[in-house]
C-alpha positions as CSV (number, residue, x, y, z in Angstrom):
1,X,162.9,214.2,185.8
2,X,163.7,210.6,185.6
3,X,167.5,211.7,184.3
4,X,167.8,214.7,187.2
5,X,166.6,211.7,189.7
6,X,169.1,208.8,188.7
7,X,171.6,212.1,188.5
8,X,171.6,213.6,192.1
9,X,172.0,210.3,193.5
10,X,175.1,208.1,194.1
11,X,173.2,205.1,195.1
12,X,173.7,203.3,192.3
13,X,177.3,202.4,193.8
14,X,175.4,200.1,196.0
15,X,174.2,198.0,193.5
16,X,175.2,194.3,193.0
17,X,178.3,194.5,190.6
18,X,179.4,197.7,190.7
19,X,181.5,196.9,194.1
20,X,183.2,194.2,192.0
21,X,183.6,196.6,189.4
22,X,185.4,199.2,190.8
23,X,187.7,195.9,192.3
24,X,188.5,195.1,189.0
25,X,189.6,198.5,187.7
26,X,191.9,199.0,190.9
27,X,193.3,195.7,190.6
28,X,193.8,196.1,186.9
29,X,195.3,199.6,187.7
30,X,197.3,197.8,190.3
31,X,198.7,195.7,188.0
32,X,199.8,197.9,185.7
33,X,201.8,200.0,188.2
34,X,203.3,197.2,189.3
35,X,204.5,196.1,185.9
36,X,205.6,199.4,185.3
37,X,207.8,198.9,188.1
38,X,209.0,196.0,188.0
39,X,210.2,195.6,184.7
40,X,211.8,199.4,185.6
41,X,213.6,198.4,188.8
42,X,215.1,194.8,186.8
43,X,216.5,197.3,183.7
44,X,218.4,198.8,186.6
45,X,219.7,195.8,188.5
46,X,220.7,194.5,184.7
47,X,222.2,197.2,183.9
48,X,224.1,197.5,187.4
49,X,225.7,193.9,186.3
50,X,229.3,194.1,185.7
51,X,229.3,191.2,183.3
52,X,226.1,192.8,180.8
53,X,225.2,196.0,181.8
54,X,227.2,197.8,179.1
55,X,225.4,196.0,176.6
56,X,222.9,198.4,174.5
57,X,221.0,195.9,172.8
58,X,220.0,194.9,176.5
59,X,218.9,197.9,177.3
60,X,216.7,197.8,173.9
61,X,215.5,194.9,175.3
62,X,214.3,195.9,178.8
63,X,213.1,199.1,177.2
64,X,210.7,197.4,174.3
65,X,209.7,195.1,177.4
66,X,208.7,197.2,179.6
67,X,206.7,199.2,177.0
68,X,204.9,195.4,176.1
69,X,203.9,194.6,179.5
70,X,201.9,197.8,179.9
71,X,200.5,197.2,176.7
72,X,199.5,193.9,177.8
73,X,198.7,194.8,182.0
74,X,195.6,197.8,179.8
75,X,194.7,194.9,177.1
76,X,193.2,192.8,180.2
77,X,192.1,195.7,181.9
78,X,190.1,196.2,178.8
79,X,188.8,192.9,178.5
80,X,187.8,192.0,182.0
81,X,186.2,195.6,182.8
82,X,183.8,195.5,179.6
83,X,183.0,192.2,180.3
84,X,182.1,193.0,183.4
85,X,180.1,196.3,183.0
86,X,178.6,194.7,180.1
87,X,176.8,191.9,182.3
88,X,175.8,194.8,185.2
89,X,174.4,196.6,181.9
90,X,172.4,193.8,180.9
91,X,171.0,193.2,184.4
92,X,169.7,196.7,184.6
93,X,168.0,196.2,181.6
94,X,164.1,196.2,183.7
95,X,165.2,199.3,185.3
96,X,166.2,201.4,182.1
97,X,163.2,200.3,180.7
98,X,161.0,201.3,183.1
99,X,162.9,205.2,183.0
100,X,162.2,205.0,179.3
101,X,158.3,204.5,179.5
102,X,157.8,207.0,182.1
103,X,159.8,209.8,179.6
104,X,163.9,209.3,179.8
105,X,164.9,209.1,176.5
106,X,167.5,206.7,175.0
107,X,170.1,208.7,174.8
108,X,170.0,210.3,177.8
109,X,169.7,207.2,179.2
110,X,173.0,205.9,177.9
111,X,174.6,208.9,178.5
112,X,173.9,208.4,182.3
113,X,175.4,205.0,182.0
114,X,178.4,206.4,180.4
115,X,179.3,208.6,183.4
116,X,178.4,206.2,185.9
117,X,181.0,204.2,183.8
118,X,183.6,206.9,184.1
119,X,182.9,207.4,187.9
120,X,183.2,203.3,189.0
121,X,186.8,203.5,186.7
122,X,188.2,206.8,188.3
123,X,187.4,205.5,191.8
124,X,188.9,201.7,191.0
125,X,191.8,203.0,189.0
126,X,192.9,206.0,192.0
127,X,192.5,202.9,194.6
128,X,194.5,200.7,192.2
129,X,197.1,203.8,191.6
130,X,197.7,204.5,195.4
131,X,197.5,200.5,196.0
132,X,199.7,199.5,193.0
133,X,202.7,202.3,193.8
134,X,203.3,201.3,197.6
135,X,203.4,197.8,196.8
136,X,205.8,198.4,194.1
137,X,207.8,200.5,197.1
138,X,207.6,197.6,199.4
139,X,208.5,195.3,196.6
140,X,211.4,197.0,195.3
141,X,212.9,197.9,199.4
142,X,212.7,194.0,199.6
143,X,214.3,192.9,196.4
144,X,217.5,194.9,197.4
145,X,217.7,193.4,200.9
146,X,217.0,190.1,199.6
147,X,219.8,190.0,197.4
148,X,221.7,192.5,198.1
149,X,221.6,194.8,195.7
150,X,222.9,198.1,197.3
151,X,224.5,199.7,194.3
152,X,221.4,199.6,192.5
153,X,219.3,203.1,192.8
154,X,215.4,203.2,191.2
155,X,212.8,205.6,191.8
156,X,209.4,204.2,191.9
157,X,207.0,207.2,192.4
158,X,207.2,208.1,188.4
159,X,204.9,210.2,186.4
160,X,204.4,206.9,183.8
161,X,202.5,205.5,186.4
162,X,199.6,207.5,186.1
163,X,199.3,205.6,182.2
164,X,197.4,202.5,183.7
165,X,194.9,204.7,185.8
166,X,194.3,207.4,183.2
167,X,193.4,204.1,180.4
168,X,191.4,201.8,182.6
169,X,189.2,204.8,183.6
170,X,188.7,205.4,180.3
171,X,188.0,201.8,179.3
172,X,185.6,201.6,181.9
173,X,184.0,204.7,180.4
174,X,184.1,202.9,177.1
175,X,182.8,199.6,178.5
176,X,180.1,201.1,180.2
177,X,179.5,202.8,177.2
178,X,179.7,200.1,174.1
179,X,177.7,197.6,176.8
180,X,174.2,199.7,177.1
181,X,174.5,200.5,173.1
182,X,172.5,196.8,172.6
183,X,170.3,197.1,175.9
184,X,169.0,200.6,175.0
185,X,167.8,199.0,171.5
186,X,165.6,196.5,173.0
187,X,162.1,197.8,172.9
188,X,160.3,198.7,176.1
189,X,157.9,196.6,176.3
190,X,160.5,193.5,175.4
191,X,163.1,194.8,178.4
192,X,160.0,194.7,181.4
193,X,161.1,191.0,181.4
194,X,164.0,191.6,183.0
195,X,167.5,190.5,181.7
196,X,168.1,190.4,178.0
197,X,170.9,188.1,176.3
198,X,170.9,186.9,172.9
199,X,170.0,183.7,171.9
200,X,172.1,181.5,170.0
201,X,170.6,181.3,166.5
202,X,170.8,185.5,166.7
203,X,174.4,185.1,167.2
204,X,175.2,182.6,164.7
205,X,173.8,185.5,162.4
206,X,176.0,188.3,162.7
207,X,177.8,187.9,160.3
208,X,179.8,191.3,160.3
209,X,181.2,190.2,163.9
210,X,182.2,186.7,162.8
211,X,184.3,187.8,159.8
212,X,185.9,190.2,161.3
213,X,187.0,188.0,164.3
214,X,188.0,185.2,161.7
215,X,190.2,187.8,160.2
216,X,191.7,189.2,163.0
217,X,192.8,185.3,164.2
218,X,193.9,184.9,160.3
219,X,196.0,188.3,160.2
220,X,196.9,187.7,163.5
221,X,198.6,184.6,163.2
222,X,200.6,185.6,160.2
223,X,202.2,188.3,162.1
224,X,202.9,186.1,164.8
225,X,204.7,183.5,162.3
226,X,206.1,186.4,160.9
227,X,207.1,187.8,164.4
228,X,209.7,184.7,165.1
229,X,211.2,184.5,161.3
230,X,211.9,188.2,162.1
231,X,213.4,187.7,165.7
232,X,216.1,185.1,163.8
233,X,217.9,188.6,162.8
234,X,216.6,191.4,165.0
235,X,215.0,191.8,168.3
236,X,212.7,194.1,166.9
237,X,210.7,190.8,166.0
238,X,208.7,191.3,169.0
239,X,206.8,193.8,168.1
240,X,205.4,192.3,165.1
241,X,205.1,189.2,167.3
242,X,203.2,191.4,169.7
243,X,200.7,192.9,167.5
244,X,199.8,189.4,166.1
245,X,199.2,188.4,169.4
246,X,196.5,191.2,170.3
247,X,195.2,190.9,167.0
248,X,194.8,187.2,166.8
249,X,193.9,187.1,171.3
250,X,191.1,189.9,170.4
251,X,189.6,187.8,167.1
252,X,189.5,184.8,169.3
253,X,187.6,187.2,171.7
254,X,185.5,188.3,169.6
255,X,184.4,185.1,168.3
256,X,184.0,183.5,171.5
257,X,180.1,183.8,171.2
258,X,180.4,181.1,168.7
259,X,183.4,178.6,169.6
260,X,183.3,178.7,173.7
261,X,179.6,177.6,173.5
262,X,179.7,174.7,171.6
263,X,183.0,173.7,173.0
264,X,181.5,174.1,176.9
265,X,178.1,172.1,176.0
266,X,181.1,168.9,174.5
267,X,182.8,169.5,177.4
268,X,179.6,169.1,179.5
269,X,179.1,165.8,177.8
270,X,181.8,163.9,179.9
271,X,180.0,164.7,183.1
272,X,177.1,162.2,182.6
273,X,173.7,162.2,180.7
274,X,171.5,163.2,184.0
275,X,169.0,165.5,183.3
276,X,171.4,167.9,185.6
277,X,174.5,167.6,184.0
278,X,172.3,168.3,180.2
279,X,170.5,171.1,182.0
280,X,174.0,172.6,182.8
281,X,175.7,171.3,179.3
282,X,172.7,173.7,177.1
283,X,172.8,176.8,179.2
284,X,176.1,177.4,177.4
285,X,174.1,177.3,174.0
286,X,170.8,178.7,175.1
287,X,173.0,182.2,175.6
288,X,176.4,182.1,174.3
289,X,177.1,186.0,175.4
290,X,176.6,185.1,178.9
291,X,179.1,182.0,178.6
292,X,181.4,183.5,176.6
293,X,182.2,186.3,178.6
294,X,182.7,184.5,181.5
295,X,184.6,181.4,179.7
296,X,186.8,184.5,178.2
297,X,188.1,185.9,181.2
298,X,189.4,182.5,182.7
299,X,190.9,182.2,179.3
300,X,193.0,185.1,179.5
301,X,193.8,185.1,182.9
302,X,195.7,181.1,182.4
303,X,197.0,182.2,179.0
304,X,198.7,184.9,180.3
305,X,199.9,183.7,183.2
306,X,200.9,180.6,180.9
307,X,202.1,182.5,178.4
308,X,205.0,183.8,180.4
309,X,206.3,180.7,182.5
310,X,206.5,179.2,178.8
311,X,208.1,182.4,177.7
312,X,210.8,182.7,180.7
313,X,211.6,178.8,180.5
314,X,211.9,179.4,176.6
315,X,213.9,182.2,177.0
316,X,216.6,180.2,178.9
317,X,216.4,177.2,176.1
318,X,217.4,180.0,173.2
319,X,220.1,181.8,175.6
320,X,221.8,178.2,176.6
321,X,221.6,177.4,172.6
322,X,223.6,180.7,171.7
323,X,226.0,179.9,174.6
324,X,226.4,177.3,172.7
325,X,224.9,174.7,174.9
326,X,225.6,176.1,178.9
327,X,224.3,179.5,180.1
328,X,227.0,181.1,182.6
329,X,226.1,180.7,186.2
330,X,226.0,184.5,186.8
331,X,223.7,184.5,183.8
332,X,221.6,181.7,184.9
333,X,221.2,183.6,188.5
334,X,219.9,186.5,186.7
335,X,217.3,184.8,184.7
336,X,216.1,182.9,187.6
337,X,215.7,186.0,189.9
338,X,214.1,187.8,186.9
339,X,211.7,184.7,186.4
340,X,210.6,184.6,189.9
341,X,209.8,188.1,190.0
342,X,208.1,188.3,186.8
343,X,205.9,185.3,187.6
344,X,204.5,186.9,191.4
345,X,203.3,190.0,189.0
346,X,202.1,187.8,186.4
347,X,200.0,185.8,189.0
348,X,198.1,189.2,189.6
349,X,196.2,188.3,186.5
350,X,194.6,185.4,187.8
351,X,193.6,187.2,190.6
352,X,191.8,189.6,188.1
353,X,190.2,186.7,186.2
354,X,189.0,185.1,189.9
355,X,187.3,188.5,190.6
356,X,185.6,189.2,186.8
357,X,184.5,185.4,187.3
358,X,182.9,185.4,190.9
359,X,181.5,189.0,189.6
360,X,179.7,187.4,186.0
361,X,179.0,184.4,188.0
362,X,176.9,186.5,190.7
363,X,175.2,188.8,188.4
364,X,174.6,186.0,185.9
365,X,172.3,184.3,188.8
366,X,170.5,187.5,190.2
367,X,169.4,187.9,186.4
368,X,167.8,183.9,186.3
369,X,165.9,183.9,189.5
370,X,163.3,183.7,187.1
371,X,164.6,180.8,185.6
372,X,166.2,179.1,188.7
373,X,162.6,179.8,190.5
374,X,161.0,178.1,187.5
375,X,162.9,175.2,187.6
376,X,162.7,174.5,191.2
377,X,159.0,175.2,190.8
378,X,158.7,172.3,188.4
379,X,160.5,170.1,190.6
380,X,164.4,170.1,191.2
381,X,165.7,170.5,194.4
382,X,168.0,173.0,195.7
383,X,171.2,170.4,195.5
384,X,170.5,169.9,192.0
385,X,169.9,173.8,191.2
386,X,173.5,174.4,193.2
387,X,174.9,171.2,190.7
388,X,173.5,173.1,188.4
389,X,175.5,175.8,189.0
390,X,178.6,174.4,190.0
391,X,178.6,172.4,187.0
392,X,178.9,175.2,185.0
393,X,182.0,176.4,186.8
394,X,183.3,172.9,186.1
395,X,182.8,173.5,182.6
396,X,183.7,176.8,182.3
397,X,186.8,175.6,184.1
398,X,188.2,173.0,181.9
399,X,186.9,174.5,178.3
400,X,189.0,177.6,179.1
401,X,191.6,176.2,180.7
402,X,192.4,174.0,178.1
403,X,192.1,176.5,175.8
404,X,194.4,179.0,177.9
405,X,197.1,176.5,177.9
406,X,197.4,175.9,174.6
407,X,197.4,179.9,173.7
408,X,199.6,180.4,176.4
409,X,202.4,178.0,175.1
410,X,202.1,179.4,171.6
411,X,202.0,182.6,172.9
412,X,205.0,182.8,175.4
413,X,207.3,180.6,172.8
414,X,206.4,183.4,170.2
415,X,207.8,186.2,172.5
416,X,210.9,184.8,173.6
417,X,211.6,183.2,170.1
418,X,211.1,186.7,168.5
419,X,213.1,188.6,171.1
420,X,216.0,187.0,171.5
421,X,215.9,184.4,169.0
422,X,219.4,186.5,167.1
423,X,220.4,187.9,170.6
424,X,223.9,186.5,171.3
425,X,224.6,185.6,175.4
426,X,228.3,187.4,174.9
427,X,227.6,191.2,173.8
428,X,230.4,191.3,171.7
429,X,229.9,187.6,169.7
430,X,228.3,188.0,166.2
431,X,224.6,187.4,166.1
432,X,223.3,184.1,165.4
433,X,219.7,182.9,164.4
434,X,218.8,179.9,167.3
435,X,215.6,178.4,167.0
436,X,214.4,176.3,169.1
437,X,211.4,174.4,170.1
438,X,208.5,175.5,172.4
439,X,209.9,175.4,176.8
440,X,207.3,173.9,178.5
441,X,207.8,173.8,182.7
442,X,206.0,171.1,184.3
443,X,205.4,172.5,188.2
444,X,204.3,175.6,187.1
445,X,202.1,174.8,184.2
446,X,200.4,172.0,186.6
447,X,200.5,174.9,189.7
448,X,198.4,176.5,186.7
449,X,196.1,174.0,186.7
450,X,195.6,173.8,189.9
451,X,195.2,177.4,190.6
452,X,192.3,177.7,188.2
453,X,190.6,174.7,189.4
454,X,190.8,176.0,192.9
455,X,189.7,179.5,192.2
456,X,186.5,178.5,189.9
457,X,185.2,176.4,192.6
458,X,185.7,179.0,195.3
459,X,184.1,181.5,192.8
460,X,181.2,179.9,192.3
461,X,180.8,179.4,196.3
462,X,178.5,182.9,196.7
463,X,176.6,181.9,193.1
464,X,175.6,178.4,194.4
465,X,174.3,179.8,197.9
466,X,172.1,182.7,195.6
467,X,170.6,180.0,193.3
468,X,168.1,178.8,196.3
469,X,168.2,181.4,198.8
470,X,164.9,182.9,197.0
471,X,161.7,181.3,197.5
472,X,160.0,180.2,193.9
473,X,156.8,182.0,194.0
474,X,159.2,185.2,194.9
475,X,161.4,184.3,192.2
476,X,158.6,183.9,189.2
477,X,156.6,187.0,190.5
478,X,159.5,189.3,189.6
């Protein structure tokens, strides 16, 4: 009964998180389309070039990145949308204990969550899909007005855009999934309490998850070493360069319940010793799941946004090397326009990390009213609950984007250095090994900054306003 009820009925949709949700799959499915097209519609104004668009080991190039962006557009899509239906799984964790005392088993019971999974990812990743393609048409109608490019032809409706929608459905599926597996093992009688998050000294005990992550950051970081030596003689670098990227990017995920805690509650020391700002500095300890998967997203958003301002201004440092010390205007020009529109996709990401955040940050006060009530009930007022709050955000903010920058320049040096560290400028000059240092551009690393200093405090606006909009006595009676 409890399964054919929660079955006939679509009003689950309605609940707090699952709007945001389906958001994130369509932007993510967005983004992937417009990658896709993109880096699809710049092979063909390269290869329309008189002066390099006979050259096959550019068209090896554009090929093997175009397949790496979409690789990287579904690795965020995977990260952000389990993140985020992990946190809505945890806050129904009342409710599905409730269906299991009055007869819904466990595995129906996750099973149900499963397909309500699948449903939120085909709706966001259709929206995103429909969405992503006629931007890419506007886009692509602009770019050849703009500069003029009226020999170039490109299709954009193309049957590889349906990729990014068919795998962020199904990571949604798999998120939804993988995030009620710990829920549905919490006993009954433990769930009626509401939210359940591990605490900190149960985290510091898995040991299975901690080794694994220390040797995927190990493994992965060989391979990326490994990546650049390689891309001294071949292009094909980048794709062991690659894989030690999402290797070392998902041990570093993986671990986060262990490093972003402890590195939030340091952080939290430089904003003062008030009982506020300590209040604010533990919470990252007391549950490290909860931090971490918000401190995770904002990582990934600046490194990869990071990652490839570093890798475009790195790119022109190894071209001008093998030029042998100035790039050709023509060339120049085409790195430049490439760079700009690279950068406006790129940006989408952040817009992604904005929208998990304000999600995790929402969610993660509906599940403490109890706390939030408590606190006020034993004295604070509701400025210092919202400081509370928005203190948080602060650290949240710096810890990852501190953190982001620094993988971000590793990162985006990696890739160029690994792509086109034996790629000669001329097509038909010998190839050369040029290494060269880590390209770091000032305005756009500090519009970085900026960005996600900006779009942390606007997403913890709606949190700040939900931390005292419940009475106490409401608050502790649920």
């Amino acid at each position: 009964m409890p399964r054919a009820a929660a079955s006939g009925s679509h009003s689950w949709l309605r609940d707090r998180g699952m709007g945001a949700s389906i958001l994130v799959s369509a932007i993510s499915t967005a983004f992937g389309v417009v990658l896709i097209s993109a880096t699809g519609f710049i092979g063909a104004m390269l290869q329309a070039d008189p002066y390099i668009g006979g050259s096959g080991t550019l068209a090896a190039v554009i090929a093997m990145l175009a397949v790496l962006l979409v690789a990287v557009a579904v690795y965020v899509a995977s990260i952000v949308t389990a993140n985020t239906f992990s946190t809505v799984v945890a806050g129904r964790t009342r409710r599905i204990a409730l269906l299991r005392l009055i007869g819904a088993s466990a595995r129906s019971q996750r099973a149900e969550i499963a397909r309500q999974g699948l449903v939120v990812g085909i709706i966001g990743a259709f929206a995103g899909l429909v969405a992503g393609t006629a931007l890419s048409a506007a886009g692509v109608a602009l770019m050849t007005q703009l500069l003029g490019l009226s020999g170039v032809e490109y299709n954009v409706v193309q049957a590889v855009l349906l990729v990014p929608a068919a795998v962020v459905a199904l990571t949604t599926w798999a998120a939804a999934w993988a995030g009620s597996r710990r829920v549905l093992t919490v006993t009954p009688l433990q769930a009626l309490g509401g939210s359940v998050e591990a605490p900190h000294e149960r985290i510091a005990k898995r040991s299975g998850r901690n080794v694994t992550a220390l040797v995927l950051v190990i493994i992965g970081g060989g391979l990326l070493a490994l990546g650049i030596a390689a891309g001294l003689v071949s292009i094909f670098g980048i794709l062991i360069a690659f894989a030690g990227g999402i290797l070392s990017f998902t041990g570093i995920a993986l671990g986060a319940t262990l490093v972003m805690p402890p590195a939030l509650r340091l952080v939290g020391r430089a904003f003062g010793r008030t009982a506020v700002a300590r209040l604010a500095a533990e919470n990252a300890l007391r549950y490290p799941e909860r931090s971490s998967r918000m401190a995770i997203g904002v990582v990934m958003g600046v490194t990869l946004v990071t990652m490839f301002a570093v890798a475009l201004e790195s790119v022109k440092a190894v071209l001008t090397k093998s030029a042998g010390g100035e790039l050709p205007a023509e060339m120049t020009t085409i790195i430049d326009s490439f760079a700009a529109v690279m950068m406006a996709i790129v940006a989408v990401s952040a817009v992604i990390a904005a929208v998990g955040l304000v999600n995790l940050l929402t969610l993660g006060i509906v599940q403490r009213r109890r706390e939030l009530g408590l606190l006020r009930a034993l004295g604070l007022s509701n400025g210092q609950v919202r400081r509370v709050v928005l203190l948080e955000a602060a650290h949240l903010t710096v810890t990852a984007l501190v953190t982001g920058l620094v993988l971000g320049i590793a990162y985006g040096w990696a890739g160029a250095q690994s792509l086109l560290g034996s790629v000669p400028v001329d097509p038909d000059a010998p190839r050369i090994a040029n290494f060269v240092a880590p390209a770091v551009p000032l305005w756009p690393v500090l519009a970085i900054v900026v960005g996600t200093i900006v779009l942390t405090l606007v997403a913890a606006v709606v949190p700040t306003r939900l931390a005292t909009r419940v009475a106490p006595v409401e608050a502790l009676a649920e």
